[in-house]
N, C-alpha and C positions, 0 to 999 in steps of 0.2 A: 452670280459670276461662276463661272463654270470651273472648278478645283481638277480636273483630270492632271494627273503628271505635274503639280505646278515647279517652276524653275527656282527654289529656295536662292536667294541672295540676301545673304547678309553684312549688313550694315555694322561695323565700329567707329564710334565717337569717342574722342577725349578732347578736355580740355588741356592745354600743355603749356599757355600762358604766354609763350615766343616757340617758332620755331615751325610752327604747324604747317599745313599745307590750305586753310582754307580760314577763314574769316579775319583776315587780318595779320595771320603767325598763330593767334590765339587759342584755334583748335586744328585738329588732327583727323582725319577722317581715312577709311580704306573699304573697300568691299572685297569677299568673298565668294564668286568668284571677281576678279576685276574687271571682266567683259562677259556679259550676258550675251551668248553666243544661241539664239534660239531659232530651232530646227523644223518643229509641228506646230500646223496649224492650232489657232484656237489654244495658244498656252499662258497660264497665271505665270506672271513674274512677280515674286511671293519678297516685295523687301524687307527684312525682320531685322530692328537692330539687334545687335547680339548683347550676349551674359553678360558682356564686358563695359556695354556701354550703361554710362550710368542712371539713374533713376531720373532722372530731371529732366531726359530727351527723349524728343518726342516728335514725328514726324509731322509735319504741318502743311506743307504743299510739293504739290509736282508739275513743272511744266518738262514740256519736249517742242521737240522740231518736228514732228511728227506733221506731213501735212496728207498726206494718205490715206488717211483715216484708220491705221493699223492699231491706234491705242483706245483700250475704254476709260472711261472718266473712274479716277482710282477709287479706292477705298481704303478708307484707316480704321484698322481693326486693332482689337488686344488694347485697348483704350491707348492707343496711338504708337503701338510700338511694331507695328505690322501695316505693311502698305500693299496691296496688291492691286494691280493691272493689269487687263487681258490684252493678249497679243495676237492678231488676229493674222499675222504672217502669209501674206500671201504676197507679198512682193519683197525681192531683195531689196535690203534697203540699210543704212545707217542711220540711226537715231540717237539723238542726243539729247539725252535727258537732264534737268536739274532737279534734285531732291531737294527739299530744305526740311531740317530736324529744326525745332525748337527748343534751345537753354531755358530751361523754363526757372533756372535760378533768377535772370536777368531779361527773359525775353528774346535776346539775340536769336536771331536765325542764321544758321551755318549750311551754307551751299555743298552738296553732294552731288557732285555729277560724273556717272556711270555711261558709259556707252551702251549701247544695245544693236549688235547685227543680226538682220532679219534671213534667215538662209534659210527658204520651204521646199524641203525633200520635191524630188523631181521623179 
C-alpha cells in the first residue's frame, strides 16, 4: 500500500454504559478529523484508534458505499489498532463508510461511521 502523505484519522472509543452515540447508548465514538476531506490522488486514509481508546478495542471490519471502485481492500495493522485504505480519488464523490471496532471484553462490535469526500485537485 502506498504510505505517501497518508491522511492520519483518529479514532476514540469508550464505553459510557447509556448515553453514547452508537451501540445501543452503551458506547461513544468520535473521530479526528470528523470528515476526511481528501484532495490527492492515490492517498492512505490511515484510521488509528487513539491513546485514549482503551486496550480491549479493536478494529475488525469496514464496509462503504463505495461502488467506483475508489477504495482498496483495507488493512489492520498495529495488531488491530490501525486501519488503513487507499483512496484512489479520481472522481468527486461522497462515501460512506462503516467502521466496526471490536469490545473484545464481550465481543460486541460498535458501528463507526466517518464520511469521506472525494475532491481531486483540478
Amino acid at each position: 500500500m502506498n504510505q505517501k502523505d497518508p491522511v492520519i484519522i483518529n479514532l476514540e472509543v469508550a464505553r459510557v454504559g447509556r448515553g453514547g452515540n452508537t451501540g445501543g447508548g452503551k458506547y461513544f465514538y468520535n473521530f479526528f478529523p470528523d470528515l476526511v476531506n481528501v484532495l490527492k490522488p492515490d492517498t492512505v486514509m490511515s484510521y488509528r484508534l487513539s491513546a485514549d481508546t482503551g486496550r480491549d478495542f479493536r478494529f475488525s471490519r469496514f464496509f462503504s458505499t463505495d461502488a467506483l471502485g475508489q477504495l482498496s481492500k483495507p488493512q489492520i495493522l498495529d495488531d488491530g489498532r490501525q486501519l488503513d485504505v487507499l483512496n484512489a480519488n479520481t472522481v468527486q464523490y461522497l462515501i460512506l463508510v462503516s467502521i466496526q471496532v471490536e469490545d473484545r471484553l464481550d465481543g460486541t462490535l460498535v458501528n463507526c461511521d466517518p464520511q469521506v469526500t472525494n475532491v481531486p485537485e483540478t
